[in-house]
VOPANU-559073 format. One record per residue (C-alpha): residue number from 1; residue in three letters; x, y, z. Coordinates in nm, 3 decimals, m for minus. Example, Ala and Ser with C-alpha at 12.3 -4.5 7.8 and 13.67 -1.06 7.14 Angstrom:
<recs>
+-----+--------+---------+---------+---------+
: num : residu :      px :      py :      pz :
+-----+--------+---------+---------+---------+
:   1 :    ALA :   1.230 :  m0.450 :   0.780 :
:   2 :    SER :   1.367 :  m0.106 :   0.714 :
+-----+--------+---------+---------+---------+
</recs>
This chain:
<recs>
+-----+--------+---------+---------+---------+
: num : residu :      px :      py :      pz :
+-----+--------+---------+---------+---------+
:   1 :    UNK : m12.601 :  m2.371 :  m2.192 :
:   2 :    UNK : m12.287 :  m2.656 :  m2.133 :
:   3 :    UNK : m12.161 :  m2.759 :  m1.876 :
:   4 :    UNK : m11.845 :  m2.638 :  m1.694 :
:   5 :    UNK : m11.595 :  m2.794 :  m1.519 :
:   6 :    UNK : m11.626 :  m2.700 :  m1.102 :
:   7 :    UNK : m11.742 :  m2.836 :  m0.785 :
:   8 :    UNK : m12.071 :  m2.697 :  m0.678 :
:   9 :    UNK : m12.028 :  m2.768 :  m0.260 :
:  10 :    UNK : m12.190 :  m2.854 :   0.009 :
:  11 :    UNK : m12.415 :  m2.551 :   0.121 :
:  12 :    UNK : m12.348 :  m2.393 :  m0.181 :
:  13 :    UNK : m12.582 :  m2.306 :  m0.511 :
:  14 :    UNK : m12.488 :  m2.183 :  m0.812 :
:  15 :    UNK : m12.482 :  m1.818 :  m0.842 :
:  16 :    UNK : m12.523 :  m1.805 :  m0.476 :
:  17 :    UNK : m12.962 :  m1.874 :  m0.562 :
:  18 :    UNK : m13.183 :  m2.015 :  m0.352 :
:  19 :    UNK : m13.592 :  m2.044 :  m0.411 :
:  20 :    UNK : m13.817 :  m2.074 :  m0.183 :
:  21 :    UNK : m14.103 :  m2.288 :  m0.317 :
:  22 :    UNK : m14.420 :  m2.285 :  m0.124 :
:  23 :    UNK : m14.166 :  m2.345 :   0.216 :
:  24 :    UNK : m13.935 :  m2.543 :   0.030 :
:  25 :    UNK : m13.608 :  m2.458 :  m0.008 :
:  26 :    UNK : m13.445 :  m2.514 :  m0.384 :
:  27 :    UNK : m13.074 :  m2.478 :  m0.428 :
:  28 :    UNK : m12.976 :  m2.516 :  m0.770 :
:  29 :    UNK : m12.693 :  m2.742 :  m0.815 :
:  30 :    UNK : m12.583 :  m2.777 :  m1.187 :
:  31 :    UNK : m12.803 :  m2.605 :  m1.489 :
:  32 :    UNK : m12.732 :  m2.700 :  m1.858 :
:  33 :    UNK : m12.974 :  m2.727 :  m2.112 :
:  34 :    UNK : m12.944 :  m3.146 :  m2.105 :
:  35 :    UNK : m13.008 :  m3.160 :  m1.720 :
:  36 :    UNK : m13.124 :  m2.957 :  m1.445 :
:  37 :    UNK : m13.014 :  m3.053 :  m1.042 :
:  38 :    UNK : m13.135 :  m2.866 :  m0.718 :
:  39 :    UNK : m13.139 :  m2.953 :  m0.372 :
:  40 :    UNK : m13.450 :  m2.958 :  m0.177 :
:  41 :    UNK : m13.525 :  m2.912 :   0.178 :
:  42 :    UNK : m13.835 :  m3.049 :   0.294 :
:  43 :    UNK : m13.965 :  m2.908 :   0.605 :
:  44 :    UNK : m14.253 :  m3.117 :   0.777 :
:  45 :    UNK : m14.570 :  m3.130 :   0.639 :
:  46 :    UNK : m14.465 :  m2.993 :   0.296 :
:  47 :    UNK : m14.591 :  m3.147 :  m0.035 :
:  48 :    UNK : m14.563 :  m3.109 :  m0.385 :
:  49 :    UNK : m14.888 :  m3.221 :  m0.557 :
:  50 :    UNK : m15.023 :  m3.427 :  m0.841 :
:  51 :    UNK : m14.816 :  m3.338 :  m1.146 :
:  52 :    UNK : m14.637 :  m3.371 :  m1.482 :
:  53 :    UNK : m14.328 :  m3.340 :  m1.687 :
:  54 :    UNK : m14.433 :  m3.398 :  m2.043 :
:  55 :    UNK : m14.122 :  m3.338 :  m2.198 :
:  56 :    UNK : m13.869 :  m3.425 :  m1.899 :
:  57 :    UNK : m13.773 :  m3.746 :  m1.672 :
:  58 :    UNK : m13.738 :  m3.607 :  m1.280 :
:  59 :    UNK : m13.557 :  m3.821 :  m1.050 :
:  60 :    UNK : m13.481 :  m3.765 :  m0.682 :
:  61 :    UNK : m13.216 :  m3.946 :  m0.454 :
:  62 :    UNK : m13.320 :  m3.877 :  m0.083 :
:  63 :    UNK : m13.014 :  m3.775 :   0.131 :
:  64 :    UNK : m13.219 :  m3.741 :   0.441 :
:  65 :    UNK : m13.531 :  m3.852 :   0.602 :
:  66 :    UNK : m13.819 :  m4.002 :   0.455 :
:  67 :    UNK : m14.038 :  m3.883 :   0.127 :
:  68 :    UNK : m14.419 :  m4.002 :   0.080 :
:  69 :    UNK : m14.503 :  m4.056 :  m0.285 :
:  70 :    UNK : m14.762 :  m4.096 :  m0.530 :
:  71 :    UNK : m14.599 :  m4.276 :  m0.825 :
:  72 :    UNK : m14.798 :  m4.354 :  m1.159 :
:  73 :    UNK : m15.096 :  m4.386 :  m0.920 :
:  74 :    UNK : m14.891 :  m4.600 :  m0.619 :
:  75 :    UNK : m14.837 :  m4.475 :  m0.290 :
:  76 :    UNK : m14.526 :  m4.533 :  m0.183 :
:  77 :    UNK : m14.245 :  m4.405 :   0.000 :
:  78 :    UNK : m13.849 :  m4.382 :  m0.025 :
:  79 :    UNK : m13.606 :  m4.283 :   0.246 :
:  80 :    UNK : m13.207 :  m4.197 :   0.245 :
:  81 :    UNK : m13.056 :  m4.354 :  m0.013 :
:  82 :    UNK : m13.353 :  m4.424 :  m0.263 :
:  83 :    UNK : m13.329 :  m4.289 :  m0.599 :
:  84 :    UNK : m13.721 :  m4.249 :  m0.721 :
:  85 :    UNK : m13.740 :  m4.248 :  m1.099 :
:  86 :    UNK : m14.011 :  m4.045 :  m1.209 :
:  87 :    UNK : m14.043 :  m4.055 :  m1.615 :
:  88 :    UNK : m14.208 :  m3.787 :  m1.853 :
:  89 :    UNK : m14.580 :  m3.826 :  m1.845 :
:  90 :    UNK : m14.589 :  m4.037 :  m1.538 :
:  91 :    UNK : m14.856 :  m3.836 :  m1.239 :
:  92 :    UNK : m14.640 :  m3.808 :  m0.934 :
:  93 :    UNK : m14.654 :  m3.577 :  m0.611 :
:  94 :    UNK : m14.455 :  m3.646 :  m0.307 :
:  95 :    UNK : m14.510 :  m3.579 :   0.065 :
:  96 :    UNK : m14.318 :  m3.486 :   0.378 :
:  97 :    UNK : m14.557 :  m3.669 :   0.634 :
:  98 :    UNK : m14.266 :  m3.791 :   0.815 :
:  99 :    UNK : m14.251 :  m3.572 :   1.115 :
: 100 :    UNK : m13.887 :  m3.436 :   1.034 :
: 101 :    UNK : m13.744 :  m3.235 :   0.774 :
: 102 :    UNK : m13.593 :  m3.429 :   0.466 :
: 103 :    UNK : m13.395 :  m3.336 :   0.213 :
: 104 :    UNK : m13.305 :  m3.461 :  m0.140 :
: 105 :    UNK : m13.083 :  m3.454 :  m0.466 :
: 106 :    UNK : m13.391 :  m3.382 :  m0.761 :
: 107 :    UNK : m13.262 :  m3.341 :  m1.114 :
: 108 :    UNK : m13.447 :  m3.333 :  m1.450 :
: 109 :    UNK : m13.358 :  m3.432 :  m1.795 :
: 110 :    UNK : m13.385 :  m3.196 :  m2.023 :
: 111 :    UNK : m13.392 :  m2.904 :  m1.803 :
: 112 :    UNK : m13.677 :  m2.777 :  m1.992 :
: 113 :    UNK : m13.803 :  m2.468 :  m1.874 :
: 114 :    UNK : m13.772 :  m2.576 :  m1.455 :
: 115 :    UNK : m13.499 :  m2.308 :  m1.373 :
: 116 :    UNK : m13.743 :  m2.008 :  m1.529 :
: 117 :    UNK : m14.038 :  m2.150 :  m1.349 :
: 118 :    UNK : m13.890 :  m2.157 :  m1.025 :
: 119 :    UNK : m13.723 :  m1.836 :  m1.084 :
: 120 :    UNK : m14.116 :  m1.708 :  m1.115 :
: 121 :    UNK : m14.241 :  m1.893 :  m0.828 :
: 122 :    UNK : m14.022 :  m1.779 :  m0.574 :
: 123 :    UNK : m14.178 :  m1.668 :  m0.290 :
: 124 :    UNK : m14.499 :  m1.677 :  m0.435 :
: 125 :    UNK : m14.733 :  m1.774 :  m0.157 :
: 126 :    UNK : m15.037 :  m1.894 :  m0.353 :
: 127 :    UNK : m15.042 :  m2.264 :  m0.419 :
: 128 :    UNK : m15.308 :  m2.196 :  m0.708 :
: 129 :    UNK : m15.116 :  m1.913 :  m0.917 :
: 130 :    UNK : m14.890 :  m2.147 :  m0.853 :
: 131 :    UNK : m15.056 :  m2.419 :  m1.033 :
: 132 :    UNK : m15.153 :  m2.167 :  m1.279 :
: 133 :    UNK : m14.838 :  m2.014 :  m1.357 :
: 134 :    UNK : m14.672 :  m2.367 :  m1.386 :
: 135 :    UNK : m14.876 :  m2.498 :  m1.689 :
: 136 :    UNK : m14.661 :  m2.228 :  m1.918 :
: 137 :    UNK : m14.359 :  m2.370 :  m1.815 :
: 138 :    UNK : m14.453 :  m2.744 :  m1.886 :
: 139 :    UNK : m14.572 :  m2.863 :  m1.583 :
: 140 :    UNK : m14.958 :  m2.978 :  m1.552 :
: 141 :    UNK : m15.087 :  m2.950 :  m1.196 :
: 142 :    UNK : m15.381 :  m3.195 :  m1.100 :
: 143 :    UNK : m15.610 :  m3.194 :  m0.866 :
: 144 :    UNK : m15.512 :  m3.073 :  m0.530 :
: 145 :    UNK : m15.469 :  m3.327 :  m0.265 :
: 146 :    UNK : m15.268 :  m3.321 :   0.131 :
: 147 :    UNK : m15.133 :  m3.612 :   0.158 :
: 148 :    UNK : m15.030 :  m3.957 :   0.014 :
: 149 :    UNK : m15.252 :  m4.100 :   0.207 :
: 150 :    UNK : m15.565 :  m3.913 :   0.001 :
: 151 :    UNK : m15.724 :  m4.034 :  m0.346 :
: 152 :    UNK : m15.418 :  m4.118 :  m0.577 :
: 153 :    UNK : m15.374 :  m3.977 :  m0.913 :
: 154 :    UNK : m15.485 :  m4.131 :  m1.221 :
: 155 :    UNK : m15.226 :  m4.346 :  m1.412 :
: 156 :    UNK : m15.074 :  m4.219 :  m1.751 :
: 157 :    UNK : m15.187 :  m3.836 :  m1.907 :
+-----+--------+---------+---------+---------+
</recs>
């Protein structure tokens, strides 16, 4: 897939899509097969957990509010205007303990096979087919944990 020329706007996704990812809300943003962007809605007391990309670097530039994160074992935590770089292979979950909803600008490079796997998860309210159903699309789910406050992650996989 390459890239077009356009303006995806404000409260707009392409194709008019929107996922919702275990009460997340993903709005895709720009899809080619070198890069991959959504926007993500964070309500309060939603979390991603312990994963990987293997073959893709994720990075996410908070717009609003404030993100808890486990980095490469770390906690840590980035608010508007932080880009977090989050490269291939590197454990990382992140964590909306903030009270309020955030929100954020996440894009991957390569796309690798995000788009299909959130396509599959939509709506899919079990955080462990989740998990399971994840690992064919080339992300590897750890250990569950609720917060980054919990046990962090083990560096490099």
């Amino acid at each position: 897939m390459r890239e077009t020329p356009d303006i995806t706007r404000k409260n707009q996704s392409l194709d008019s899509v929107s996922w919702n990812i275990l009460g997340q809300v993903y709005t895709p943003k720009q899809m080619t097969d070198d890069s991959f962007s959504w926007h993500a809605t964070f309500p309060e007391e939603t979390f991603v957990p312990p994963h990987v990309h293997p073959h893709q670097d994720e990075y996410i530039y908070v717009l609003e509010g404030r993100i808890d994160l486990i980095l490469d074992g770390k906690t840590t935590s980035a608010s508007a205007g932080d880009l977090v770089r989050m490269p291939r292979g590197i454990p990382h979950a992140f964590f909306n303990n903030s009270g309020e909803p955030a929100q954020a600008l996440f894009w991957a490079a390569p796309a690798g096979k995000l788009v299909d796997l959130y396509r599959r998860i939509h709506n899919m309210s079990s955080p462990a087919e989740v998990v399971k159903v994840a690992r064919e699309y080339d992300v590897v789910f750890m250990p569950p944990i609720s917060s980054a406050a919990d046990t962090p992650v083990p560096a490099h996989i």
